[in-house]
C-alpha positions as CSV (number, residue, x, y, z in Angstrom):
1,X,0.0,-26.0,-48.4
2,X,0.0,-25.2,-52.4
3,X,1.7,-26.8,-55.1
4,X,4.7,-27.9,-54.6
5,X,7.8,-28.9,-57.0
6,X,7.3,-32.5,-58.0
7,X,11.5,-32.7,-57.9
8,X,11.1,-31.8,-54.1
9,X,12.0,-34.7,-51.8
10,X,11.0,-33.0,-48.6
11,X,8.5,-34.3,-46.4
12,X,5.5,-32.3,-45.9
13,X,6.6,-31.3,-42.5
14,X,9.6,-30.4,-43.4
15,X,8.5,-28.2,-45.9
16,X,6.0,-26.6,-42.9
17,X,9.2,-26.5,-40.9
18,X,11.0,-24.4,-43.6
19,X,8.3,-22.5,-44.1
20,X,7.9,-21.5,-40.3
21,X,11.3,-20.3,-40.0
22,X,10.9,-17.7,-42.3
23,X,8.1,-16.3,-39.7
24,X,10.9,-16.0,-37.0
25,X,11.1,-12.2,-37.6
26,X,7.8,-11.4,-38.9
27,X,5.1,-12.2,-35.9
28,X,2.2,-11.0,-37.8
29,X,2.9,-12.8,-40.9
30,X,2.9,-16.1,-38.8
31,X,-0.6,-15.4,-37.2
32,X,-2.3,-14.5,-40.3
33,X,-0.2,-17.7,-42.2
34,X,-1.0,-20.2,-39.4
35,X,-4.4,-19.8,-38.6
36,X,-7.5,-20.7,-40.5
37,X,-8.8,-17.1,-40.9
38,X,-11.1,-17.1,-43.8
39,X,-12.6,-20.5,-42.9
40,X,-13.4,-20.7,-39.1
41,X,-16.1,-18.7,-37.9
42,X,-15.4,-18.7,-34.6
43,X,-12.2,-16.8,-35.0
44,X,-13.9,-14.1,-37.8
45,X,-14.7,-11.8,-35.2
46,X,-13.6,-8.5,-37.0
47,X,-11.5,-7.5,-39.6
48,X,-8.0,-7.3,-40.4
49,X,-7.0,-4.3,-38.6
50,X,-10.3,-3.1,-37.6
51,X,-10.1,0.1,-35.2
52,X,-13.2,2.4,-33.4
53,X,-13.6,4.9,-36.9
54,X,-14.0,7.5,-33.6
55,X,-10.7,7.2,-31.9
56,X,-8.8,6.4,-35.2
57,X,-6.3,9.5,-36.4
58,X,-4.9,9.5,-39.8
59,X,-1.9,7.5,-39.0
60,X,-4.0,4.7,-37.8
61,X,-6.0,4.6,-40.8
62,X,-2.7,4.5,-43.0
63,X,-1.1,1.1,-40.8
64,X,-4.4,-0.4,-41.4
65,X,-4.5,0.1,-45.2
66,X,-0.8,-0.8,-45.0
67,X,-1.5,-4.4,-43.1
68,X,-4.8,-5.0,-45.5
69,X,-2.3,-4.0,-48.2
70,X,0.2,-6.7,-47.2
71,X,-2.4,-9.5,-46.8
72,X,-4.8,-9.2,-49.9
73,X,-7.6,-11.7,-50.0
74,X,-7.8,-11.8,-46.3
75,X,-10.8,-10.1,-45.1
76,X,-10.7,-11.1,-41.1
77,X,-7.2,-11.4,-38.6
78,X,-6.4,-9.2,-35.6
79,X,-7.6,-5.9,-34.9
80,X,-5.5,-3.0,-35.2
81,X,-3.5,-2.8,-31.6
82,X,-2.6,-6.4,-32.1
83,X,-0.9,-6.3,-35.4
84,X,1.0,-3.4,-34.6
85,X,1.8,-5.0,-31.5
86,X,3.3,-8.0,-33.2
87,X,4.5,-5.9,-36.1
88,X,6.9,-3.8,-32.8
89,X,7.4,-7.3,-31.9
90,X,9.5,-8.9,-35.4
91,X,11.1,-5.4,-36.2
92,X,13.0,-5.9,-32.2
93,X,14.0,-9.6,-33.7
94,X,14.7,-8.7,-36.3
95,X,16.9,-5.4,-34.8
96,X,18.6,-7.8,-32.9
97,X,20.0,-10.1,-36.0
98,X,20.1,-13.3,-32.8
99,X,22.9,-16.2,-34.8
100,X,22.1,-18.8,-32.9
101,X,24.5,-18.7,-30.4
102,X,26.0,-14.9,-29.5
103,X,23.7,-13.6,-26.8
104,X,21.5,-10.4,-28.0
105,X,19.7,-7.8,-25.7
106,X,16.1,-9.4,-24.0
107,X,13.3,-8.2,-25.8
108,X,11.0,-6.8,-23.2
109,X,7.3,-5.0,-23.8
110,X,4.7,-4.3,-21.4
111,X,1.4,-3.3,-21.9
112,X,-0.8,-1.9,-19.3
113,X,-4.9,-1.9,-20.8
114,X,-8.4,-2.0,-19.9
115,X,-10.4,-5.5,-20.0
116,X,-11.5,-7.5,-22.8
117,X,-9.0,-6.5,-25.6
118,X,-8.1,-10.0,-26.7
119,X,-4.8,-9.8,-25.0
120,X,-5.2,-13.8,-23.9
121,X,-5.4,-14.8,-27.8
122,X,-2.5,-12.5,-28.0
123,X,-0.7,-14.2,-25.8
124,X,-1.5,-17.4,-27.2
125,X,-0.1,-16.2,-30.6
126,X,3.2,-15.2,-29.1
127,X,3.7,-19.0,-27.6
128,X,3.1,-20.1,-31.0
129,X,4.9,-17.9,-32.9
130,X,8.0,-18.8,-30.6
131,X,7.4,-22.5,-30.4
132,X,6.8,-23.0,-33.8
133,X,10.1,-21.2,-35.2
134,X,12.6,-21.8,-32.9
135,X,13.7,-24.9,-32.1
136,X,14.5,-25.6,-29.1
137,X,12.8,-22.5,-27.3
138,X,11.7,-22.8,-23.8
139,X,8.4,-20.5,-22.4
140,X,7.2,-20.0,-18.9
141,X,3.9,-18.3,-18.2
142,X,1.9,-17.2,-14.9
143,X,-0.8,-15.1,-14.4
144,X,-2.3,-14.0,-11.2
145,X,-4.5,-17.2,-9.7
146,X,-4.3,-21.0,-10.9
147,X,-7.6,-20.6,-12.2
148,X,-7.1,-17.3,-14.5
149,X,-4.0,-19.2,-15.8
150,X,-5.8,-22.7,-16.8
151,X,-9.3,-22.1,-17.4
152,X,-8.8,-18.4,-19.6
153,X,-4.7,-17.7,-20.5
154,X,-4.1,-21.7,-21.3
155,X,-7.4,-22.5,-22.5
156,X,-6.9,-19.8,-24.8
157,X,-3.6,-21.1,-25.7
158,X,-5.9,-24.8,-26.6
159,X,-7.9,-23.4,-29.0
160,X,-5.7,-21.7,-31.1
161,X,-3.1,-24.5,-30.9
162,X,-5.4,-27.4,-32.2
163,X,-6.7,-25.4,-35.0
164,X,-3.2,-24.3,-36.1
165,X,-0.9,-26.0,-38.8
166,X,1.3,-27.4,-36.5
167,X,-1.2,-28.5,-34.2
168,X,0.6,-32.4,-35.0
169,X,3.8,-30.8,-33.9
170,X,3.0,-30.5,-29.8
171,X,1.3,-32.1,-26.7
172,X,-1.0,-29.3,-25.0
173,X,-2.0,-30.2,-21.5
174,X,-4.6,-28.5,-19.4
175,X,-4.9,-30.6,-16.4
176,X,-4.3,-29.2,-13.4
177,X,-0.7,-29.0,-11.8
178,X,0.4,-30.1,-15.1
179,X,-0.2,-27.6,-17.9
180,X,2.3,-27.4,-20.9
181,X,2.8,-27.0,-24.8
182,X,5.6,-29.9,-25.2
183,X,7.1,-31.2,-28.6
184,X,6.1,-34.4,-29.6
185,X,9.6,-36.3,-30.0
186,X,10.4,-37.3,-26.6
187,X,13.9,-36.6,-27.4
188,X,13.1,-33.0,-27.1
189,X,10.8,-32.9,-24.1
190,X,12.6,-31.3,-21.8
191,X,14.3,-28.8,-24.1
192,X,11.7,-27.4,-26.5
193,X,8.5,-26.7,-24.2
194,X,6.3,-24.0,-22.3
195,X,5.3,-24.3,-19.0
196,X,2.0,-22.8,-17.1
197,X,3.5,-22.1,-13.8
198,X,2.0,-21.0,-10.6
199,X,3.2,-17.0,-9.4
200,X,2.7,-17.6,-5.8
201,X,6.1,-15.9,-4.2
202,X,7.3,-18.9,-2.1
203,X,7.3,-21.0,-5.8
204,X,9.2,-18.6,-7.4
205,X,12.4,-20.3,-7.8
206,X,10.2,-22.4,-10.5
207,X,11.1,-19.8,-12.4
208,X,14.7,-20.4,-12.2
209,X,16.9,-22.0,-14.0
210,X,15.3,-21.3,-17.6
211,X,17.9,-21.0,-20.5
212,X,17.8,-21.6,-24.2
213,X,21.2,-20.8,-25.2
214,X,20.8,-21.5,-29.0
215,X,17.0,-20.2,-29.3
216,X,14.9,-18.4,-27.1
217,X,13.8,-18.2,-23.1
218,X,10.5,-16.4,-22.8
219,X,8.0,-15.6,-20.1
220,X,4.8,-14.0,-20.1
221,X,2.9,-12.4,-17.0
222,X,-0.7,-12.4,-17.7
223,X,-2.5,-10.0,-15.2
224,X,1.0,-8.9,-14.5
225,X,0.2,-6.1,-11.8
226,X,-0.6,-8.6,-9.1
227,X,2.8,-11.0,-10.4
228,X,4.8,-11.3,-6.9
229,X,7.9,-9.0,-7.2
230,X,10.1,-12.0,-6.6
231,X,9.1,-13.9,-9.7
232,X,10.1,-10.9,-11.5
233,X,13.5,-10.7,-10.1
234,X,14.2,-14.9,-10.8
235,X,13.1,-13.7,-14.5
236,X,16.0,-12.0,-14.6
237,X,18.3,-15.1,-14.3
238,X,16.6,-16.8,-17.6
239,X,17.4,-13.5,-19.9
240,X,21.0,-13.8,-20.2
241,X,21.9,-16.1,-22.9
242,X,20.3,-17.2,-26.5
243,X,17.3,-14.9,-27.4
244,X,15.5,-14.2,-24.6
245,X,11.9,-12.5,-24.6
246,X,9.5,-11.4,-21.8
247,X,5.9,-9.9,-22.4
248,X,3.8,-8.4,-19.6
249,X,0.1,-7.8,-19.8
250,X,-2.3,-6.7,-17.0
251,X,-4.9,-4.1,-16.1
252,X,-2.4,-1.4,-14.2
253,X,-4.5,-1.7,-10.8
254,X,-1.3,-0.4,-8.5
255,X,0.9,2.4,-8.6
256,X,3.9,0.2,-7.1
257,X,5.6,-2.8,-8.1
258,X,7.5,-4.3,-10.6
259,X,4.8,-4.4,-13.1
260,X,4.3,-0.6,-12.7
261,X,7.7,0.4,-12.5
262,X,8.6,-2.0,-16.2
263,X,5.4,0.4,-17.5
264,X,5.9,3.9,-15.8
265,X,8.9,4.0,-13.3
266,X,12.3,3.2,-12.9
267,X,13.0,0.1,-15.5
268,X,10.3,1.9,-18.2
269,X,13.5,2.8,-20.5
270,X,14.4,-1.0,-20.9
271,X,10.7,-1.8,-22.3
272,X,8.9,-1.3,-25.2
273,X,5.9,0.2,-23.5
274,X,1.8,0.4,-24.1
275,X,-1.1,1.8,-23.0
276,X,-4.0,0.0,-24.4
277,X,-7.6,2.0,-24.1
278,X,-10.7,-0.4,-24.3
279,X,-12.8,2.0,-25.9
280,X,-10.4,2.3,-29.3
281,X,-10.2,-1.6,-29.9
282,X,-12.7,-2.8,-32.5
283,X,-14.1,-6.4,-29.9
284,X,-14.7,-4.3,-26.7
285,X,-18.3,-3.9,-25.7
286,X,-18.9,-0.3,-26.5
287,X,-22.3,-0.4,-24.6
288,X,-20.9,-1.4,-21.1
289,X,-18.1,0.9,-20.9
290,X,-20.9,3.6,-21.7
291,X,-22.8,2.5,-18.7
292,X,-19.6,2.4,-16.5
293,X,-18.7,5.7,-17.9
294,X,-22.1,7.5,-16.8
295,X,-22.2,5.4,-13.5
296,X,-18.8,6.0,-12.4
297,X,-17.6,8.5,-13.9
298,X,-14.5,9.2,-16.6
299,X,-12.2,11.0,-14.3
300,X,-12.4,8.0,-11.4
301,X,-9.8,5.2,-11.0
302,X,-12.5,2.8,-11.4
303,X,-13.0,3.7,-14.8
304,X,-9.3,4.5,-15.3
305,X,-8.2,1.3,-14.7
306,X,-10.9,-0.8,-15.8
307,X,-11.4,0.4,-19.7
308,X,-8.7,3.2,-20.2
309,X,-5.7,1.2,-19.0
310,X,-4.2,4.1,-17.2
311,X,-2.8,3.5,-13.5
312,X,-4.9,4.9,-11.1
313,X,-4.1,8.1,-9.3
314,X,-4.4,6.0,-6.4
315,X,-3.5,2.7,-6.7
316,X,-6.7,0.1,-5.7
317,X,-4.6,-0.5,-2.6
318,X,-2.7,2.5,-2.4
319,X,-3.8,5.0,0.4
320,X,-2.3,8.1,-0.5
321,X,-2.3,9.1,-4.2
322,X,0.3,10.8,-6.6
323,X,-2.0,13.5,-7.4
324,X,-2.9,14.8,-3.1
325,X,0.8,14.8,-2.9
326,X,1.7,16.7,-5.4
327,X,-0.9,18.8,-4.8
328,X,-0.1,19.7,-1.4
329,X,3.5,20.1,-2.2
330,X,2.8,22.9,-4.9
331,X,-0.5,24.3,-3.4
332,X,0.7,28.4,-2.4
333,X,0.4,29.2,1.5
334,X,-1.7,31.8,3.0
335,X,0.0,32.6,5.9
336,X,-2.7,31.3,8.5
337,X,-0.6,28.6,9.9
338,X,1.3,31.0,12.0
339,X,-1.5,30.9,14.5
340,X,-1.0,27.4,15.0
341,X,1.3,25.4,17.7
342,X,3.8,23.1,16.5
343,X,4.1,19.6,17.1
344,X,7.4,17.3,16.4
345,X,7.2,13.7,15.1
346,X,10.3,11.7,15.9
347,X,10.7,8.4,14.3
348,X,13.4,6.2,15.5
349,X,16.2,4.3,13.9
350,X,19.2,2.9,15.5
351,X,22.2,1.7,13.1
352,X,21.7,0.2,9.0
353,X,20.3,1.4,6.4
354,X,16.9,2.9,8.5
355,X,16.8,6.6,9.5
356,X,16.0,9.1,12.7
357,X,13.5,11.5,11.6
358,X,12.5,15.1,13.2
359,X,9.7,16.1,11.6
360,X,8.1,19.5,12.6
361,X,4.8,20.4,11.7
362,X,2.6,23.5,12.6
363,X,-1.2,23.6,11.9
364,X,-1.5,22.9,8.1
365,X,2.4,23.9,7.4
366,X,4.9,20.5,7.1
367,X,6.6,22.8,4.5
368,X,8.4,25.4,6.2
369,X,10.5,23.9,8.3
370,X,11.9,21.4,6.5
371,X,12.4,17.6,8.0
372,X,15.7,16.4,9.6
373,X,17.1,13.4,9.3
374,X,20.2,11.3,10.9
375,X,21.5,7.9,10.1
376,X,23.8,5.7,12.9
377,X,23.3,7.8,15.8
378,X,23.4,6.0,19.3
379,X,20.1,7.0,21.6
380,X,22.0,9.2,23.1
381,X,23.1,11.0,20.1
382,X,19.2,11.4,18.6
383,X,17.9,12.6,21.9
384,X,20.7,15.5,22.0
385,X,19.5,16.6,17.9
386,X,15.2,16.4,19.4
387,X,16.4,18.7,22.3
388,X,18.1,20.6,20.0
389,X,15.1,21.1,17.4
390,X,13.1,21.9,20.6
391,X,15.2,24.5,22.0
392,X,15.6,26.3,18.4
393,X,11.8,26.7,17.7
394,X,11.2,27.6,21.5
395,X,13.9,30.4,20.9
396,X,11.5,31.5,17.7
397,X,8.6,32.0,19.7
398,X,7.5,28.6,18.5
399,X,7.5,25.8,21.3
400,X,6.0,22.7,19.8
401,X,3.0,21.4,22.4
402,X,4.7,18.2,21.9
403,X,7.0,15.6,20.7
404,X,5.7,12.5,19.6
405,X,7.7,9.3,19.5
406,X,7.7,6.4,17.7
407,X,7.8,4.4,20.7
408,X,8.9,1.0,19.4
409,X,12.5,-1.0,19.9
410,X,15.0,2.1,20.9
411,X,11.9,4.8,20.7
412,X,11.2,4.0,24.2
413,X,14.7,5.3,25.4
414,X,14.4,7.7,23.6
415,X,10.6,9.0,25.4
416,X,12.4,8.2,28.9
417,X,15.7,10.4,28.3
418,X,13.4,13.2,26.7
419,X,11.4,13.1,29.9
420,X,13.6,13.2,32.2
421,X,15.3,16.2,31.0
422,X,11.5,18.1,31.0
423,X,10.4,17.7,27.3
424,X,6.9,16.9,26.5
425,X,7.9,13.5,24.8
426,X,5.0,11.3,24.4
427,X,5.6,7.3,23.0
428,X,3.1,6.5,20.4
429,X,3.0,2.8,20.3
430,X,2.5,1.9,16.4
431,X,0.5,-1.5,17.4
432,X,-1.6,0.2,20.2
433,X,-4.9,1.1,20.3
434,X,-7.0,3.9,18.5
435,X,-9.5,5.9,18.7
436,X,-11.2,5.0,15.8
437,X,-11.6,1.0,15.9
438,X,-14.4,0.7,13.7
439,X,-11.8,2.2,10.4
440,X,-8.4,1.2,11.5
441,X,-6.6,-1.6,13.2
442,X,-4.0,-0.1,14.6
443,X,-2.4,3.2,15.5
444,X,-0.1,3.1,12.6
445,X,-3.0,2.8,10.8
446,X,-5.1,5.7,11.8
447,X,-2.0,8.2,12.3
448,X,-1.3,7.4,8.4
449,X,-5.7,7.8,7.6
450,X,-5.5,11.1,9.3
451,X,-2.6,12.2,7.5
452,X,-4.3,11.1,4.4
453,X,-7.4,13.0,5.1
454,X,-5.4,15.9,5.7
455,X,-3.5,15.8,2.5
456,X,-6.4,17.8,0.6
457,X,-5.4,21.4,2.6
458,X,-2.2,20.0,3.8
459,X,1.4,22.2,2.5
460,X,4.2,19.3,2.1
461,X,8.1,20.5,1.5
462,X,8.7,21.6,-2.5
463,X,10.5,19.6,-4.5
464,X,14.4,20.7,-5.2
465,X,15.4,18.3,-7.4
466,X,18.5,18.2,-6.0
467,X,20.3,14.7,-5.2
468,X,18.9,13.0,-2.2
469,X,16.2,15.9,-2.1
470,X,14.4,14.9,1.2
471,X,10.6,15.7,-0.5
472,X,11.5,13.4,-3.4
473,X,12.0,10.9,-1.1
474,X,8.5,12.2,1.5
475,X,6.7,11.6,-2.3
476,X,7.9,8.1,-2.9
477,X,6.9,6.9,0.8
478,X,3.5,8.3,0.7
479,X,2.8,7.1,-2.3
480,X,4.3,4.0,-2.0
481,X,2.2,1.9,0.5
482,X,-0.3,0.0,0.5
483,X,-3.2,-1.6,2.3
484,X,-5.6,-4.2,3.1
485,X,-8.8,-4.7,4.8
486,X,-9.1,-7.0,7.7
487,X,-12.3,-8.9,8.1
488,X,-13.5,-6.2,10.2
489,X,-13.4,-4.1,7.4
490,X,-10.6,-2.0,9.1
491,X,-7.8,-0.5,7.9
492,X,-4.6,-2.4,7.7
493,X,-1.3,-0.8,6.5
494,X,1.5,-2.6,4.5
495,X,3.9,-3.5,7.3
496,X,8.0,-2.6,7.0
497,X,8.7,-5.9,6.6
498,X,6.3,-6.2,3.4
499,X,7.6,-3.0,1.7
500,X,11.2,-3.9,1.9
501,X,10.0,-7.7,0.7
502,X,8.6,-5.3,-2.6
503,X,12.2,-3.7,-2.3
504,X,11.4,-0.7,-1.2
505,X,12.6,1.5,1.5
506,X,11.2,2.2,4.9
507,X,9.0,5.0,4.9
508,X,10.8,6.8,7.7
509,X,10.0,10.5,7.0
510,X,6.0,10.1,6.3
511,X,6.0,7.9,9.8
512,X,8.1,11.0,11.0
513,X,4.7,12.8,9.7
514,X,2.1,11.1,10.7
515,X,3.3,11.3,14.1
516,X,2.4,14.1,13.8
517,X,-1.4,12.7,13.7
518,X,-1.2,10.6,16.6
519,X,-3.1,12.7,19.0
520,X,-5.2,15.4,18.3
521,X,-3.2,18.6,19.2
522,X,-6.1,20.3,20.5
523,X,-6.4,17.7,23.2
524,X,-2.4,18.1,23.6
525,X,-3.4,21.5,24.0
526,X,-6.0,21.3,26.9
527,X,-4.1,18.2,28.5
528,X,-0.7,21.0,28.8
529,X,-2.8,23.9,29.8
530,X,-4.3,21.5,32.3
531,X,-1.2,20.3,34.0
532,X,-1.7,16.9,32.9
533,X,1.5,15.4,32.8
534,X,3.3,14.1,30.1
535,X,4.4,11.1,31.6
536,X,0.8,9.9,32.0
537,X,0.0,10.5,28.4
538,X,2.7,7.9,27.8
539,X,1.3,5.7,29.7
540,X,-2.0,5.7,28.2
541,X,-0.6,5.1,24.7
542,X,2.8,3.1,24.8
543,X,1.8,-0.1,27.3
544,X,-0.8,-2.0,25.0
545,X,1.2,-4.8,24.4
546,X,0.8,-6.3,20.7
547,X,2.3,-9.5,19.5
548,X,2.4,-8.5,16.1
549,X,4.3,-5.2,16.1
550,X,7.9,-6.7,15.4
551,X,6.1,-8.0,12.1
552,X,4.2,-4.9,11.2
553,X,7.5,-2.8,12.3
């Protein structure tokens, strides 16, 4: 503590108190005051803003001399991401000038990084930076299974708590079902804590209900990319009033959700953002990325994801990537496809917010003629715009070989009217059975793995960028969603139901496409030159009943 001024009355904690509250802006300051850097070996790992001399620029090796500038004497601390991660950190408080009452702006960073950075002592720090200077304050934190959250993000939290300063100050438990930093007057138990919570979605109203509105509310997502969308929206309810904070860390393993849309998408512009690359920070094992690098290469997700801390051009559950998309919407067309029959792929959507979708495809070419879509037409209506399509490309010399149907809820009305009337309608039953059951579960399934193995020669529509620009919208849906694999090893795509739970939209022009996959068209070809009627086709693919299609929608 140092000498102190005989004519001072305080008490030694309250001179520690006073003394933390002048950390409240100044993160780093705190984690190199607070710990027991130059005297416990097990935290002297490197020193004070260490980098990789390979990776380091110039302006990396002035910040470092800078930090060992502002800490003279101390030789070990964190490594050079980490301080100027908590240096970002106190210049937002301290941007933000919080008086103790009026509400300021949620600080909000999220970092996306490759493994074993240190980002779980990093989280510890930020617990204890917040607990220790602001009374009051109230933490949640989660990461993706009970046992990451106790035995590595809380245990992490243990050690540096009881060798801290203020180690008298707080109650850390680590016993299951029950793990949280709590002051040590009872009188502030239930006001000036941190909780360990469980992420599981159906406990996310746990989440709820957090405010601080004379200090701080913070979370922190540990392994954030797999933190159930829903516990990011009940976040938002705890980030309204006092100071509040939130701080994502994870390896970026998916190309969707909340975690990758705070890093990359949508909400990007409201975070302070990082990409954290294993191989630059000074405690990584240089030798094992090396062998990861040779084995799998640097240009594969694996290694992407794993070390660099860049999201994958296909997500680890993603089935078509950003980059085959784009691809096939910019890749130029030779002209070939003109030899080709055309095929139609109808999906169907009654009233709401759902759309009909016509989506003609010839050969390799789903660019040319452009997808259609319709939203609130009756049965009647949509079967009047398919017979329409029909009749136009028949006119060009172009009559498709056949429509395909989603056959499900008013699908199947729409086959039978089609028919009727002499079109080659065929219902595709998006539970039934495939031809492939050894790769995919369902039919849904293998029309979306065709259309996936397609994409490499494929030529999708060209982005306008106009408003409501329909191959915008093609992009996000392909790109979008996920799967599983059952225990068969097979296939299993993200259901409707699941993607609007992630709040997305249904993917009704890419079903629209890979309709367009259901049957091979060479065998549409043979079964029309054959005289094999339509109706029979139906037959064989729309009458598999499946118990689970209203859930997989």
């Amino acid at each position: 503590m140092g000498l102190r001024d005989p004519k001072d009355v305080r008490t030694e904690d309250e001179v520690l108190a006073d003394m933390m509250i002048k950390f409240s802006g100044d993160p780093l300051g705190y984690v190199m005051f607070n710990f027991p850097w130059d005297e416990e070996p097990s935290i002297q790992v490197v020193e004070l803003a260490e980098g990789v001399e390979d990776h380091m620029t110039t302006e990396d090796v002035d910040r470092r001399d800078l930090y060992r500038a502002r800490f003279p004497g101390c030789k070990y601390g964190p490594d050079l991401w980490a301080c100027d991660f908590l240096d970002e950190v106190g210049k937002g408080v301290r941007a933000n000038k919080f008086n103790g009452s009026t509400p300021v702006s949620p600080l909000r960073f999220a970092t996306a990084s490759g493994h074993e950075i240190g980002k779980s002592a990093l989280v510890a720090w930020l617990i204890k930076w917040i607990m220790d200077t602001r009374p009051m304050s109230k933490g949640s934190v989660t990461a993706v299974t009970d046992e990451q959250l106790r035995t590595k993000t809380w245990a992490e939290l243990g050690k540096w708590h009881h060798m801290s300063m203020t180690a008298h100050w707080f109650k850390h438990s680590s016993s299951r079902g029950a793990m949280s930093l709590v002051h040590m007057d009872l009188r502030y138990a239930g006001t000036w804590r941190c909780d360990a919570r469980t992420c599981r979605e159906e406990k996310s109203e746990a989440f709820a209900g957090q405010h601080a509105p004379t200090s701080t509310s913070f979370y922190i997502f540990d392994e954030a990319s797999g933190v159930p969308d829903k516990v990011y929206e009940v976040r938002e309810g705890g980030m309204s009033s006092g100071e509040p904070m939130a701080f994502d860390f994870g390896n970026p393993t998916r190309n969707s959700g909340e975690f990758f849309e705070n890093c990359r998408g949508k909400y990007a512009k409201r975070y302070v953002t990082r990409q954290i690359d294993s191989r630059h920070v000074a405690i990584t094992n240089k030798e094992k990325i090396e062998e990861d690098r040779v084995a799998w290469g640097e240009d594969s997700d694996r290694f992407k994801v794993r070390w660099m801390g860049l999201f994958p051009d296909k997500g680890s559950v993603q089935l078509i990537s950003e980059e085959d998309v784009d691809n096939a919407m910019t890749r130029e067309m030779d002209g070939e496809e003109k030899h080709h029959r055309m095929v139609l792929g109808v999906d169907c959507a009654r009233f709401g917010d759902d759309d009909s979708v016509i989506f003609p495809r010839r050969g390799r070419d789903a660019r040319s003629f452009r997808p259609r879509t319709y939203n609130n037409l009756s049965t009647d209506q949509l079967v009047d715009r398919v017979a329409e399509c029909f009749e136009e490309f028949s006119n060009l010399g172009m009559r498709p070989v056949a429509i395909l149907v989603d056959a499900g809820y008013v699908g199947g009305a729409v086959v039978d009217y089609l028919q009727r009337r002499g079109y080659p309608a065929i219902g595709v039953d998006f539970g039934g059975r495939v031809s492939e059951p050894r790769k995919y579960r369902y039919k849904v399934d293998e029309m979306w793995g065709r259309m996936a193995e397609a994409l490499p020669t494929l030529f999708l529509p060209e982005m306008s960028g106009e408003e409501n620009d329909v191959a915008y919208r093609l992009r996000q849906e392909l790109t979008q969603r996920e799967y599983g694999l059952t225990m068969k090893e097979q296939i299993s795509l993200e259901s409707k139901k699941e993607l609007k739970k992630r709040g997305l939209t249904s993917p009704d022009v890419a079903d629209a496409l890979a309709l367009t996959w259901a049957i091979d068209v060479a065998t549409l070809i043979e079964n029309a030159d054959a005289g094999i009627g339509m109706m029979q086709s139906a037959t064989q693919t729309n009458h598999d009943y499946d118990p689970f299609l209203e859930m997989r929608g």
